[in-house]
C-alpha positions in Angstrom: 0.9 -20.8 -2.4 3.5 -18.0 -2.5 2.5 -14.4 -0.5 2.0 -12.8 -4.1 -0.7 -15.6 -5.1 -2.1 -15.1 -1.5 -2.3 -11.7 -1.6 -4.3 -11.7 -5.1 -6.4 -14.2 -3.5 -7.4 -12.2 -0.5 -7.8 -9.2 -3.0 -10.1 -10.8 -5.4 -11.9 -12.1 -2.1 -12.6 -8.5 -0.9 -13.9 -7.7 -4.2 -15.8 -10.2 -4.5 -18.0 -10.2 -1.9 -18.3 -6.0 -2.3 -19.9 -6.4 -5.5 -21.6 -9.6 -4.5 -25.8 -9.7 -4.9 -28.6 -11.6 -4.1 -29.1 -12.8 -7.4 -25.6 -14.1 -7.3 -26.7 -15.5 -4.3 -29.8 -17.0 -6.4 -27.1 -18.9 -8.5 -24.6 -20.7 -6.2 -27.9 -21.9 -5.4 -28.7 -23.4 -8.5 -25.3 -24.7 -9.3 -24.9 -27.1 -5.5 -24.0 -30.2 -7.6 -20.8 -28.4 -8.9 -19.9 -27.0 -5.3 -20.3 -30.2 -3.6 -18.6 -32.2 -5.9 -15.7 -29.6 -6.2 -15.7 -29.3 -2.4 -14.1 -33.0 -2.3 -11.2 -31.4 -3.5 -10.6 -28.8 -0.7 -8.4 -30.6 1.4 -8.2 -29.7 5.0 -10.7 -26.9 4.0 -13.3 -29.7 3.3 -14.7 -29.1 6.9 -15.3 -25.4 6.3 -16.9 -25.6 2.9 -19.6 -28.3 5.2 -20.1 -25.4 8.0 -20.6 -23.0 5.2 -22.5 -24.6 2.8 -24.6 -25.9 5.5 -25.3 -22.4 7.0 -26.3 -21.3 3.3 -28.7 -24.3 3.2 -30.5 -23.6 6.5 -30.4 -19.8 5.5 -32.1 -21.1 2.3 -34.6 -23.5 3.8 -35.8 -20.5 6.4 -34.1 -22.6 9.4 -31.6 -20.2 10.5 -31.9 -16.1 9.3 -29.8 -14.7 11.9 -27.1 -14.3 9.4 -25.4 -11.1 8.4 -25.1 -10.1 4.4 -21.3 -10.1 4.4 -21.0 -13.5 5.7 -23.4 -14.5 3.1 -22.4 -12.7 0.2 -19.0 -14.5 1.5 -20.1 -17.6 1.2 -21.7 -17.1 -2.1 -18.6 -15.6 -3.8 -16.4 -18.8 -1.8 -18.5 -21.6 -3.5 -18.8 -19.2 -6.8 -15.0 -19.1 -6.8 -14.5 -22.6 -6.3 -17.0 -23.6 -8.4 -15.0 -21.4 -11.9 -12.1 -23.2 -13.3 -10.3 -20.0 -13.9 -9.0 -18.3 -10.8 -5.7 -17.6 -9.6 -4.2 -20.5 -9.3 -6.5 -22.9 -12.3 -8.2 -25.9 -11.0 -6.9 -28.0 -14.1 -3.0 -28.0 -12.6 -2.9 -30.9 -10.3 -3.3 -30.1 -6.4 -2.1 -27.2 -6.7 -5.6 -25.9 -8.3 -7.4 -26.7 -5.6 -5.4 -24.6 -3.1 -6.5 -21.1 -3.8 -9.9 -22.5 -3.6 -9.2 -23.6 -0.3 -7.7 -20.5 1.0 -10.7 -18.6 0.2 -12.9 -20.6 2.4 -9.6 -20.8 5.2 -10.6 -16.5 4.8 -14.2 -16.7 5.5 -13.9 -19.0 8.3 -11.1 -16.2 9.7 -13.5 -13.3 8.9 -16.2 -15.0 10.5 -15.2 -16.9 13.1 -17.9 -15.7 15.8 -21.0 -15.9 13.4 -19.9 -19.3 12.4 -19.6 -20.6 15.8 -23.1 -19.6 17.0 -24.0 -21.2 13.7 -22.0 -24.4 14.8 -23.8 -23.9 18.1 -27.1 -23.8 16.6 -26.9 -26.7 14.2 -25.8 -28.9 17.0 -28.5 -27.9 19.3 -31.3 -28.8 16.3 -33.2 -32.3 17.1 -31.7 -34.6 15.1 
């Protein structure tokens, strides 16, 4: 990806998650089949869509609340952009469709780094 297409990446990104709401939220929800099968597709990002969508499913299940709104509202608009065919760079050209996906979730792991960790920390401390 070229520093034009990254830029427009990490602009739509910021927009994104400004305008971002809980019913938005409400919908990633309802469309998990799509993200998780898209996910496959992420590349060496496939490890941050897990953390993520993981944090979004314990945040869901009541497990694990102690999660700003940006980082959600993140998350939401990374799966939610993954998930659309049409972004910057279109899912339907080989590989290459896949990578602004990927950079998006490469962003919120960046943004978030600290908030994901005591996430990471938390999951692994959960009886198994």
């Amino acid at each position: 990806m070229n520093s034009q297409d990254q830029e427009r990446v990490n602009e739509s990104f910021s927009k994104g998650v400004e305008v971002f709401t809980e019913d938005d939220l409400e919908k990633v929800r309802k469309d998990s089949a799509a993200a998780e099968e898209k996910s496959a597709k992420l590349g060496e990002q496939f490890e941050s869509f897990k953390l993520t969508w993981g944090l979004l499913q314990d945040y869901w299940a009541g497990n694990y609340k102690n999660v700003p709104w940006k980082l959600l509202a993140s998350i939401g608009f990374a799966v939610t952009y993954l998930v659309s065919p049409l972004d910057i760079i279109p899912d339907f050209l080989p590989v290459l469709g896949f990578v602004d996906d990927a950079a998006v979730f490469a962003l919120v792991v960046s943004s978030f780094q600290s908030e994901l960790d005591a996430y990471k920390e938390w999951k692994n401390n959960q009886p198994k």
